[in-house]
C-alpha positions in Angstrom: -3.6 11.3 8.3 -3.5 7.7 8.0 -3.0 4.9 5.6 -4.8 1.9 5.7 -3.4 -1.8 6.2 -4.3 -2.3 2.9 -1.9 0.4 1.3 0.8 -1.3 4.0 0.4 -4.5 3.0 0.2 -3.6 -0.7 3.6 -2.4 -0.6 5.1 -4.8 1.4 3.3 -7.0 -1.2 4.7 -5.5 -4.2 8.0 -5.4 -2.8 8.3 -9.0 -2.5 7.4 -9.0 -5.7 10.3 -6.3 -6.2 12.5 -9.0 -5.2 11.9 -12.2 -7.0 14.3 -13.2 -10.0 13.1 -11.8 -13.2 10.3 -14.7 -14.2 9.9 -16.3 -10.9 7.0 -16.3 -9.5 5.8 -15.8 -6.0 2.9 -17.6 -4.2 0.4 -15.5 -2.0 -0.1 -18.2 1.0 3.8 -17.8 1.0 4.4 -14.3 1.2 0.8 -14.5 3.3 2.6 -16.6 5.7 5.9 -14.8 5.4 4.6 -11.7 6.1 1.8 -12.7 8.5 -1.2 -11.4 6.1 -4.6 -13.1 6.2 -4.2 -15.1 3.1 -7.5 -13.8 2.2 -6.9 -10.1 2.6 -4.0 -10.1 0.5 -6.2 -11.8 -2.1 -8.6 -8.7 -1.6 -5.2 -6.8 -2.0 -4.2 -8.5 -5.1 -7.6 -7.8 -6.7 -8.0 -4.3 -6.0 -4.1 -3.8 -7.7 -5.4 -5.6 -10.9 -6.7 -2.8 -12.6 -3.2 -1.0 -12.6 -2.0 -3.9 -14.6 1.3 -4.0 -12.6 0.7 -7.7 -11.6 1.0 -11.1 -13.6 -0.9 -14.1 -12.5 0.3 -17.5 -13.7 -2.7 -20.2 -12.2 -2.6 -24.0 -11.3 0.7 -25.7 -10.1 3.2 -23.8 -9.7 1.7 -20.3 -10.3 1.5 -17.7 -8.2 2.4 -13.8 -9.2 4.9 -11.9 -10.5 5.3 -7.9 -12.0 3.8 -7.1 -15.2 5.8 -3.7 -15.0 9.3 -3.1 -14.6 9.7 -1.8 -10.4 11.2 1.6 -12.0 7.5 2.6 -14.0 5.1 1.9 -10.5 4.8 5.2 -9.1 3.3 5.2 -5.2 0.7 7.4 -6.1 -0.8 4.8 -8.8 -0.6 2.4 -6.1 -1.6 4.3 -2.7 -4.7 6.1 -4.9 -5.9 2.1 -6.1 -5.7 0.7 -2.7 -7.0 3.7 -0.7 -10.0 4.2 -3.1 -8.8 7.9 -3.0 -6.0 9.8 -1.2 -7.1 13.1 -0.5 -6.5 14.7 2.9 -10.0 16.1 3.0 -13.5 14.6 1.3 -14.3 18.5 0.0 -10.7 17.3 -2.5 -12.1 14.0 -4.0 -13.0 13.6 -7.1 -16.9 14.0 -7.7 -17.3 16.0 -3.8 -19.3 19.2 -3.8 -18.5 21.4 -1.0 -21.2 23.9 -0.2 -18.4 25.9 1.3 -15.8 26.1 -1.4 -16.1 29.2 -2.8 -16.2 31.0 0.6 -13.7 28.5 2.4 -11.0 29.8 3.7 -8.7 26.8 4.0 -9.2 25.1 0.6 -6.0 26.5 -0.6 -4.0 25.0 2.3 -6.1 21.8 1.4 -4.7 21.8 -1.7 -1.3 22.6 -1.5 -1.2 19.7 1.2 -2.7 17.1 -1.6 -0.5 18.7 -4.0 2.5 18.3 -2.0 1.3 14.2 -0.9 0.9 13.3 -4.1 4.0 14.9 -5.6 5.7 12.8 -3.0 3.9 9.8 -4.0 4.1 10.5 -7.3 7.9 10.6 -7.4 9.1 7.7 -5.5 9.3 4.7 -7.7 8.4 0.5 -6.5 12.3 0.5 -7.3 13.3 3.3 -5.6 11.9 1.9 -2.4 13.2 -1.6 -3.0 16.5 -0.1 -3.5 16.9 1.9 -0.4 15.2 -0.9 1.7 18.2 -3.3 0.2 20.9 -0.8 1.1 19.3 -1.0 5.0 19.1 -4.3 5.2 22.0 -5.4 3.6 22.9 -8.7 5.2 19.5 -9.5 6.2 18.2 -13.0 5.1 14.9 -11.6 5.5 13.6 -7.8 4.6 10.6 -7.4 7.6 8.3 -4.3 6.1 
């Protein structure tokens, strides 16, 4: 099982933001650049992270983006579920899939407890959990490379 770029660069994303000064904001073509992202991919990023109404845009001089939500209240699965488009290990788990097999299927349960056990994972590490532990193992580094 795999991630996608997107949910890799989303974090590394939202970290960045993790790390600005409350109320400063940060500019995508910088972090873009900083964290050698297609400017317009993070864009695409950015918008499909908008509906969890975790980010702040400011526009015009100056602007640029900020958290709308304290780093402690984004949860990974939130995040991984809006950029993946859904996170289930198997299509017969996503939401709205009819399996033909499921009554009879004799690895559903395993399928389950496997999703279960992702998304309680995901579901209890915080955007300032991760910021936290990936300050302690860089300490001294000028630059944090996610």
């Amino acid at each position: 099982m795999r991630f996608s770029t997107r949910s890799r660069y989303g974090l590394r994303f939202l970290l960045r933001l993790a790390a600005q000064p409350k109320g400063q904001l940060l500019q995508l073509g910088q972090v873009a650049r900083d964290e050698n992202i297609s400017p317009g991919y993070l864009e695409q990023i950015v918008r499909a992270l908008k509906p969890l109404g975790i980010l702040r845009a400011v526009r015009g001089s100056g602007g640029g983006y900020a958290l709308a939500k304290s780093p402690s209240k984004i949860n990974m699965e939130d995040v991984f579920q809006c950029l993946e488009g859904g996170i289930a290990p198997v299509q017969c788990l996503h939401k709205g899939e009819n399996c033909c097999r499921q009554e009879q299927c004799i690895s559903r349960d395993f399928w389950q407890d496997f999703d279960c056990h992702i998304r309680s994972f995901l579901r209890q590490h915080t955007l300032q959990q991760i910021w936290q532990a990936t300050k302690q193992n860089h300490s001294g580094d000028t630059h944090v490379g996610l």
